[in-house]
C-alpha positions as a Markdown table, in Angstrom:
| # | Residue | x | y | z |
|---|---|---|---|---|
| 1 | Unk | 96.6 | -18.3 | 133.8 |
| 2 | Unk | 96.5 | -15.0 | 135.5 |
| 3 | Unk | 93.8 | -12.6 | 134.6 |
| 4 | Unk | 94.8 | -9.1 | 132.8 |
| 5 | Unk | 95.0 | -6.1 | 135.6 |
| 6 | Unk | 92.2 | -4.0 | 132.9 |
| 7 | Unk | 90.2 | -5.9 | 130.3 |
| 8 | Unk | 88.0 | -3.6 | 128.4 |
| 9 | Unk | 85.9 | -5.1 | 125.8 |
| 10 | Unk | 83.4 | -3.2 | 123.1 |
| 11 | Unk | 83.4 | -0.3 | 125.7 |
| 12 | Unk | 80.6 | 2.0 | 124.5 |
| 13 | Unk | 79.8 | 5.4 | 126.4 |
| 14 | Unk | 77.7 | 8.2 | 125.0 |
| 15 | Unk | 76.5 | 11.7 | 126.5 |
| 16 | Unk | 73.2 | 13.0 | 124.9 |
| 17 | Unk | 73.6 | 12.2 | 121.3 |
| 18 | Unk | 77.3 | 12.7 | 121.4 |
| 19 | Unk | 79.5 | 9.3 | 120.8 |
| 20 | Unk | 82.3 | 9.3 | 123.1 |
| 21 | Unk | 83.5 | 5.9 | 123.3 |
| 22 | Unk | 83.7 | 3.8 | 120.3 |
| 23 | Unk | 83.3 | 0.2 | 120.9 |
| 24 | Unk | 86.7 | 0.2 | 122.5 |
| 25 | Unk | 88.9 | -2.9 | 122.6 |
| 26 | Unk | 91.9 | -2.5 | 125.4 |
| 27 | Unk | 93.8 | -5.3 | 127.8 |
| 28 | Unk | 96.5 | -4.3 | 130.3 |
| 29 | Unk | 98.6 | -7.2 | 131.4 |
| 30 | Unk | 99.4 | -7.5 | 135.4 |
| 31 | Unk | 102.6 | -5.4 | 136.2 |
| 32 | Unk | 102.8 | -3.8 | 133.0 |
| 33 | Unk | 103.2 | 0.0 | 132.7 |
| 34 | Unk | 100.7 | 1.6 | 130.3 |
| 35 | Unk | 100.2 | 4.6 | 129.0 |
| 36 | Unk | 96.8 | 6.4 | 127.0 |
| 37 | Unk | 97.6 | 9.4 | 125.2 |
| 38 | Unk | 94.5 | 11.7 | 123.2 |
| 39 | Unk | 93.8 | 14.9 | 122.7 |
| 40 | Unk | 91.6 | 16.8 | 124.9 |
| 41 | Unk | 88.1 | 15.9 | 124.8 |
| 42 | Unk | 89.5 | 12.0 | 122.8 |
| 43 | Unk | 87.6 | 9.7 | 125.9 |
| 44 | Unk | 90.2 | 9.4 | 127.8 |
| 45 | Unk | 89.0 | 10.8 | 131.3 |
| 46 | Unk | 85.6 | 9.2 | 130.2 |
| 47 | Unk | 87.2 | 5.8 | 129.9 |
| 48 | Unk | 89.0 | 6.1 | 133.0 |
| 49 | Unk | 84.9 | 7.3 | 135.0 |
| 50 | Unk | 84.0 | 4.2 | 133.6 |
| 51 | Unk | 86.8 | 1.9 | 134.8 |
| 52 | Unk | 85.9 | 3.1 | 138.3 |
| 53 | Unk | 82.3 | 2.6 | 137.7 |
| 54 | Unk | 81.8 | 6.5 | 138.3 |
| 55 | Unk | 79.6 | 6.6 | 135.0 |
| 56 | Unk | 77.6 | 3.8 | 133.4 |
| 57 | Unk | 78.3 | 2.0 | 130.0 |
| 58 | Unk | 76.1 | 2.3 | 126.9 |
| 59 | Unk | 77.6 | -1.0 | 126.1 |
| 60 | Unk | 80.6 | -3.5 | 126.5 |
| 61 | Unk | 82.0 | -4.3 | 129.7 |
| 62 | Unk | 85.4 | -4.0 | 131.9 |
| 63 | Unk | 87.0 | -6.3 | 133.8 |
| 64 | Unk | 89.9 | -5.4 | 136.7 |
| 65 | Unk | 92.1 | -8.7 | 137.8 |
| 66 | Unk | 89.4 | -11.0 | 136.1 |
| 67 | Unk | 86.0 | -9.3 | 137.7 |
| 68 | Unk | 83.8 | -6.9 | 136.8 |
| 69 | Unk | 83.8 | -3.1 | 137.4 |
| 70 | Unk | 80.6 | -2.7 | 138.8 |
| 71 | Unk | 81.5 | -5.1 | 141.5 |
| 72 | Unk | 82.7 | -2.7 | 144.5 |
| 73 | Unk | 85.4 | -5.5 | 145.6 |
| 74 | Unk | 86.7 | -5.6 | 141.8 |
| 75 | Unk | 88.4 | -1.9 | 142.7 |
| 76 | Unk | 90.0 | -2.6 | 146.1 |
| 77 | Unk | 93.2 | -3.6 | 144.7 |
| 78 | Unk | 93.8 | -0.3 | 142.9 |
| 79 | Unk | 94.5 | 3.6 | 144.0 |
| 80 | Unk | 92.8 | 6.4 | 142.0 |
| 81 | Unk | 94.3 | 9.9 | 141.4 |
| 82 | Unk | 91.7 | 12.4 | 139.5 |
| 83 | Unk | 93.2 | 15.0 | 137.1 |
| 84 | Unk | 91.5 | 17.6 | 138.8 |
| 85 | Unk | 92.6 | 16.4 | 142.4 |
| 86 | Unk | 90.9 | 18.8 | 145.5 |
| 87 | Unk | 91.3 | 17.2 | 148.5 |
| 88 | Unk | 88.4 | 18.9 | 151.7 |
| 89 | Unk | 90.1 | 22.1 | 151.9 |
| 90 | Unk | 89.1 | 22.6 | 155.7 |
| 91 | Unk | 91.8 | 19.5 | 156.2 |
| 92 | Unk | 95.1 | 19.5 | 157.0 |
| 93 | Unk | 97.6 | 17.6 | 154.9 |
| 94 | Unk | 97.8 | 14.6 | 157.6 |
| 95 | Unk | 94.1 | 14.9 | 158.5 |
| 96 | Unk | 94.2 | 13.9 | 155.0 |
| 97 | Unk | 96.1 | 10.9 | 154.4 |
| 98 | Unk | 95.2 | 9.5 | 157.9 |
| 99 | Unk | 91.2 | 10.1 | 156.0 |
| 100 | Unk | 91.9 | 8.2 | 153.3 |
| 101 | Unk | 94.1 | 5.4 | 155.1 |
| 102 | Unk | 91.3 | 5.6 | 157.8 |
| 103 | Unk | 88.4 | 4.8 | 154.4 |
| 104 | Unk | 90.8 | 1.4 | 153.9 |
| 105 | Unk | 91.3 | 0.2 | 157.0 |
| 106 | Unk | 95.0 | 1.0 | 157.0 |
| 107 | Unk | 97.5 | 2.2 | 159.6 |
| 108 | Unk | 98.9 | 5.7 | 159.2 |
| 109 | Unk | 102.7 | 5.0 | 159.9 |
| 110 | Unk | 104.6 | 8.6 | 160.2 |
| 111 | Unk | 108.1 | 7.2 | 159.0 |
| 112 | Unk | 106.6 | 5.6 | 156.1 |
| 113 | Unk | 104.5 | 8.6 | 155.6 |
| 114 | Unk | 107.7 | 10.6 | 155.5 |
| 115 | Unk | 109.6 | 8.8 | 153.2 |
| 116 | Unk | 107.1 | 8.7 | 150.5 |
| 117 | Unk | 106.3 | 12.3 | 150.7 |
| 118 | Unk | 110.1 | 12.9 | 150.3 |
| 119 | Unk | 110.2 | 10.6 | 147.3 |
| 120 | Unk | 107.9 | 13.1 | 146.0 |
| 121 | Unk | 109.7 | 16.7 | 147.5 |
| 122 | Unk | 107.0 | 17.2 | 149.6 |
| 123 | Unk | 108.4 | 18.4 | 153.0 |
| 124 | Unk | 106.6 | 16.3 | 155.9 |
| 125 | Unk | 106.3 | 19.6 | 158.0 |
| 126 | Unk | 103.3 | 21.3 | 155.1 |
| 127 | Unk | 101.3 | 18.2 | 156.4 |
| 128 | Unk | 100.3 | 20.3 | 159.8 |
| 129 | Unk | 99.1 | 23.1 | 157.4 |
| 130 | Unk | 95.7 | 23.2 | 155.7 |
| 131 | Unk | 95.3 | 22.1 | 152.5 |
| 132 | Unk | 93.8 | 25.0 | 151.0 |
| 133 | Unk | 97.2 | 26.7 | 151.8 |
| 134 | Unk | 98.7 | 24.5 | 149.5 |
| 135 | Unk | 100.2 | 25.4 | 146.1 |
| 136 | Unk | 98.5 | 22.8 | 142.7 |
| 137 | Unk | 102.1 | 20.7 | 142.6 |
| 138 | Unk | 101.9 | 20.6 | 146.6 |
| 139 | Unk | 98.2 | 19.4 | 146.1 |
| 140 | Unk | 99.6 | 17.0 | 143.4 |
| 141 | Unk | 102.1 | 15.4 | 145.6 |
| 142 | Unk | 99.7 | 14.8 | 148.4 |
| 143 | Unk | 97.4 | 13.1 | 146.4 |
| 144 | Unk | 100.3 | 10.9 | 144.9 |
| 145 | Unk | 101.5 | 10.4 | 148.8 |
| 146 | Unk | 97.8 | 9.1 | 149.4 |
| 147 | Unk | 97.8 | 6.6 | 146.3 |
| 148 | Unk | 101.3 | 5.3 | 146.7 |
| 149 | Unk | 100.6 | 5.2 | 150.9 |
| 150 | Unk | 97.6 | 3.1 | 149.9 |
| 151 | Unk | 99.9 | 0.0 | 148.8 |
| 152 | Unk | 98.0 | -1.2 | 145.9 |
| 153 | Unk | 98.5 | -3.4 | 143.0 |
| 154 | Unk | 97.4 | -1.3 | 140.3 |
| 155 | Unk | 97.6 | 2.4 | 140.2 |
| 156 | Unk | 95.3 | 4.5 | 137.6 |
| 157 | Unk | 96.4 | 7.9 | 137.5 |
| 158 | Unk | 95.2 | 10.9 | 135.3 |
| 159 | Unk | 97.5 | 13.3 | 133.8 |
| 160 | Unk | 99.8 | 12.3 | 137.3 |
| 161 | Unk | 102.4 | 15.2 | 136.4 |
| 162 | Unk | 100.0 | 17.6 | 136.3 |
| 163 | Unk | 100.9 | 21.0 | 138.2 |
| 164 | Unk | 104.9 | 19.2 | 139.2 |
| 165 | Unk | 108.2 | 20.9 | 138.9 |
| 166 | Unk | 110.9 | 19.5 | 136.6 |
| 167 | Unk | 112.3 | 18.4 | 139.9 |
| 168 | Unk | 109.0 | 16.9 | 141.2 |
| 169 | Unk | 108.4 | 15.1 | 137.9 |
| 170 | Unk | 112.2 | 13.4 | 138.1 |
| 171 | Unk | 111.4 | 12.1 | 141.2 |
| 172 | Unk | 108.0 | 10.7 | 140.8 |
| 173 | Unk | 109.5 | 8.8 | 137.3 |
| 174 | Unk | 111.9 | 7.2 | 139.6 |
| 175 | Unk | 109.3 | 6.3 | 142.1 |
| 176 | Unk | 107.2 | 4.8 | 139.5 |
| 177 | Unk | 110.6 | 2.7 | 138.6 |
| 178 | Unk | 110.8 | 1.4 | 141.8 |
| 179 | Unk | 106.9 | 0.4 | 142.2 |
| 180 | Unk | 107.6 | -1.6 | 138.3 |
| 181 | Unk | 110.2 | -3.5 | 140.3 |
| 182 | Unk | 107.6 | -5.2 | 142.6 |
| 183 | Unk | 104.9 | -6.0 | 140.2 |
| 184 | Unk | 102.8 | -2.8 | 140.0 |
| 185 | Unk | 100.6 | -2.2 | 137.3 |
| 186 | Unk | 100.2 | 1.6 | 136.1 |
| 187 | Unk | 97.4 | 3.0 | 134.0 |
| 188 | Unk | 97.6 | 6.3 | 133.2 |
| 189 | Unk | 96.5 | 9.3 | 130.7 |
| 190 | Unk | 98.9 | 12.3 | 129.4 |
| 191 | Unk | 99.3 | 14.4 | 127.5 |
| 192 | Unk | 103.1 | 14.2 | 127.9 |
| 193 | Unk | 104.3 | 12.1 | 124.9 |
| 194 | Unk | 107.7 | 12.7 | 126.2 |
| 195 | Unk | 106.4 | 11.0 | 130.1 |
| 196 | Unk | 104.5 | 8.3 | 128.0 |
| 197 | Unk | 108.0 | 7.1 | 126.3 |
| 198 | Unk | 109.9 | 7.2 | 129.2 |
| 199 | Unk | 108.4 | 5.4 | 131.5 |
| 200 | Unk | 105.8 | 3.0 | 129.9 |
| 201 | Unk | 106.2 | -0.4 | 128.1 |
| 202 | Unk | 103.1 | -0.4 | 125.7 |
| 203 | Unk | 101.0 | 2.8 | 125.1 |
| 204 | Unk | 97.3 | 3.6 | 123.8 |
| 205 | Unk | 96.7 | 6.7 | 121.5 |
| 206 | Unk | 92.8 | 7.4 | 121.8 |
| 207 | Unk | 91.1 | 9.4 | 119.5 |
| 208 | Unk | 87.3 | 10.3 | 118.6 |
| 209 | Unk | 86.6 | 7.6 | 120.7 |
| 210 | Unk | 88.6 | 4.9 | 119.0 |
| 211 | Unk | 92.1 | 3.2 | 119.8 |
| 212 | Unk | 94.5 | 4.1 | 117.2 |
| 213 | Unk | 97.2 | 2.6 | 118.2 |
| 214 | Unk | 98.3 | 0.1 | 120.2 |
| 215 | Unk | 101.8 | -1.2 | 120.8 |
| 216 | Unk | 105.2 | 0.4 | 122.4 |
| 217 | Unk | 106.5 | 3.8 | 122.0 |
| 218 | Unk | 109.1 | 2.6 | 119.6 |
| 219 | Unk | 106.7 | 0.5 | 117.5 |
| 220 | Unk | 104.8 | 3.0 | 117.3 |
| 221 | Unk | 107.7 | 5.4 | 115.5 |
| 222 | Unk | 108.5 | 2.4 | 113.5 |
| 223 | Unk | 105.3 | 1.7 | 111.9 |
| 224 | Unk | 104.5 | 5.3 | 111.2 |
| 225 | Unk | 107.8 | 5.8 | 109.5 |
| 226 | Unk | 109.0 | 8.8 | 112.0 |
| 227 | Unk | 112.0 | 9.7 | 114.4 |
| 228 | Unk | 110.2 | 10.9 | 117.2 |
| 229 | Unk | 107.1 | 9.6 | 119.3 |
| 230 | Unk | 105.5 | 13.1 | 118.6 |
| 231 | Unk | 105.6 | 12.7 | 114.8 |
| 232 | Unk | 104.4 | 9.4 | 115.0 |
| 233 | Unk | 101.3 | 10.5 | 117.2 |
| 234 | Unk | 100.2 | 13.5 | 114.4 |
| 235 | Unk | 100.5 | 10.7 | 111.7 |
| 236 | Unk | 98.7 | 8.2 | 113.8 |
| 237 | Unk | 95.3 | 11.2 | 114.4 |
| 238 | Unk | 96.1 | 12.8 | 111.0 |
């Protein structure tokens, strides 16, 4: 039986005196799309620095494809995009990606390069330019471009839309369609209820700590009694 791409079990995280994580219970089957959603400040980024070992647990423990987080090898088969992504700003774009291909012993292919960067509207030429030239949804697609160049199994992305253009965001949803039709597994945070619907198959809502909700988008209107995902989500915290 194939292991879950995320198991988290009794996940416990605290800062000073201050609970963030709950005892949280969460499993993310392999090539499923998944979506958390929370207010700001509900544990989502939190959960996600503990996933990539970045932070240590108060208690519980998490699992990626069957071993454990703490295990460096456990995290090779997935790409990381931070919410607050700020790539060396002395860098230029391709000094970039070539950096972070370099860090995983993979080949920097220009034609590849340039057709996932137009996937994302990112012209090819802004690579010869500095990144601290860049606009936040240029910065955005770069780090996206390094993730998807990276040719993992399991991408965990937070807040991905962050800082894109209606156009920018169309095109990254259809990307993400594409990677669900090879057997990619997507973990991600929003705050976009309207992203989270769209594009995932099961969703988390996270708040003070604990999971609220688990289930998809529609299941989640249905046993809430409401029309819409957003009135579903207020009844769900309320």
């Amino acid at each position: 039986m194939q292991s879950p791409a995320l198991r988290f079990q009794h996940v416990t995280k605290r800062y000073g005196a201050t609970q963030v994580l709950r005892g949280l219970d969460l499993e993310i089957g392999s090539g499923e799309f998944f979506g958390l959603v929370g207010m700001n400040g509900a544990g989502k980024t939190t959960l996600i620095k503990c996933l990539l070992d970045f932070c240590a647990l108060d208690g519980g423990s998490i699992e990626i494809f069957g071993l454990s987080h703490r295990l460096t090898e456990a995290r090779k088969p997935l790409a990381f995009l931070p919410e607050r992504f700020m790539p060396p700003y002395y860098l230029t774009g391709q000094d970039f990606l070539k950096y972070m291909l370099k860090l995983q012993s993979l080949p920097y292919d220009p034609l590849y390069t340039a057709a996932t960067l137009g996937a994302l509207d990112l012209d090819f030429s802004a690579l010869a330019r500095p990144v601290r030239s860049y606009s936040k949804g240029m910065t955005q697609k770069l780090g996206l471009a390094a993730c998807f160049l990276a040719n993992k199994a399991l991408y965990v992305l937070d807040e991905p839309m962050s800082g894109l253009d209606p156009k920018a965001r169309a095109l990254l949803k259809a990307h993400l369609q594409k990677l669900r039709t090879t057997g990619r597994t997507l973990f991600f945070s929003s705050h976009a209820l309207a992203d989270v619907e769209e594009i995932c198959g099961r969703m988390a809502i996270l708040h003070d700590g604990k999971i609220r909700f688990i289930g998809s988008p529609a299941d989640c209107c249905r046993q809430y009694g409401t029309h819409t995902l957003e009135q579903a989500y207020l009844e769900c915290i309320g």
